[in-house]
N, C-alpha and C positions, 0 to 999 in steps of 0.2 A: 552425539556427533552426527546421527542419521538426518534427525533433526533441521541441525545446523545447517546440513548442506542444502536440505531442501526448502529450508529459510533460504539461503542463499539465491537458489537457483529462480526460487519465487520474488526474490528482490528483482534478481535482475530480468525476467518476465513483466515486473512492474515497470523496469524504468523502459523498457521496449513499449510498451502497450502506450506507454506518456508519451515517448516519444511518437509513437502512432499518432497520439491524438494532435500534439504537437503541429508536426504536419503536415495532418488534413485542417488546419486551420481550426480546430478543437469541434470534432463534429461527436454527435452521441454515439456512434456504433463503438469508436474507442473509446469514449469513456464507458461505456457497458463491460466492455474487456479487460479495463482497467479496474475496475470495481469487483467482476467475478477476481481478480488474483488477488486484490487488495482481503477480501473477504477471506479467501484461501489461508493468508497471510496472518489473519487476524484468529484464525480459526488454531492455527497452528500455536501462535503469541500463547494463546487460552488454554492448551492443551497441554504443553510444557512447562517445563521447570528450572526456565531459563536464570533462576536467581542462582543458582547454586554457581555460575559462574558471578561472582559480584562486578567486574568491569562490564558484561554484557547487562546487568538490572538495570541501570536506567536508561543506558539508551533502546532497551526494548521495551521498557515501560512508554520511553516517549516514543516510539514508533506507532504499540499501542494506543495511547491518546492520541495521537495524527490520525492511527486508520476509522477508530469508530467516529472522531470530529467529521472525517472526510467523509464515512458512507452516511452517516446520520443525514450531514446538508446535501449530500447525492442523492441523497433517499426524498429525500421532503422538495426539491427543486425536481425530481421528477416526475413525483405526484401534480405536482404544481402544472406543470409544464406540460407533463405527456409530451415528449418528442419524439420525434421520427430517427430514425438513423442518420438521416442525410442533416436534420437538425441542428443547430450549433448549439454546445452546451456547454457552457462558464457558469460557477460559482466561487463562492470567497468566503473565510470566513472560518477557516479551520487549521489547526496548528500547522506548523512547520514541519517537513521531511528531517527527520536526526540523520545528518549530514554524520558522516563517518563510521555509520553500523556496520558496512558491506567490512570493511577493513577490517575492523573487530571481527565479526564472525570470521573471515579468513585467519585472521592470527590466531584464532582460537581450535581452529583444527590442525595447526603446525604442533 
């Protein structure tokens, strides 16, 4: 349950930090902010034992596969690139966000 909420709490750190980047017209210093929680996030995925809930397996499987897709091409576009913070940084190329996790894990600590 400790877990859970602090999945939770690190979703919504992530969708703040997107909307950050969002914002500033998608510049690097938030996606750098966005990547340290997404890692957080993923660290957490890896650490747990989220199957034992079977409605939370796949959509934290596919959260999973979104975060390493997402850091893997954030990882190699920034090698590439070297930007600055004030830099603008867009890539493509990696799964979808599983739209309806945040809800799940809430119904899962009622």
């Amino acid at each position: 349950m400790i877990l859970t909420k602090e999945l939770l709490q690190l979703l919504n750190n992530s969708k703040q930090a997107y909307d950050q980047y969002i914002a500033s017209k998608k510049i690097f210093l938030y996606s750098k902010k966005l990547r340290q929680i997404n890692k957080k996030i993923l660290d957490i995925i890896n650490s747990s034992n989220f199957d034992k809930e079977q409605k939370l397996e796949k959509p934290i499987l596919d959260l999973k596969k979104h975060l390493e897709e997402w850091i893997l091409i954030w990882d190699r576009q920034q090698m590439a690139k070297s930007p600055s913070d004030e830099d603008l940084f867009v890539f493509s190329g990696y799964r979808k966000y599983p739209k309806g996790l945040e809800l799940l894990l809430i119904n899962t600590l009622k």
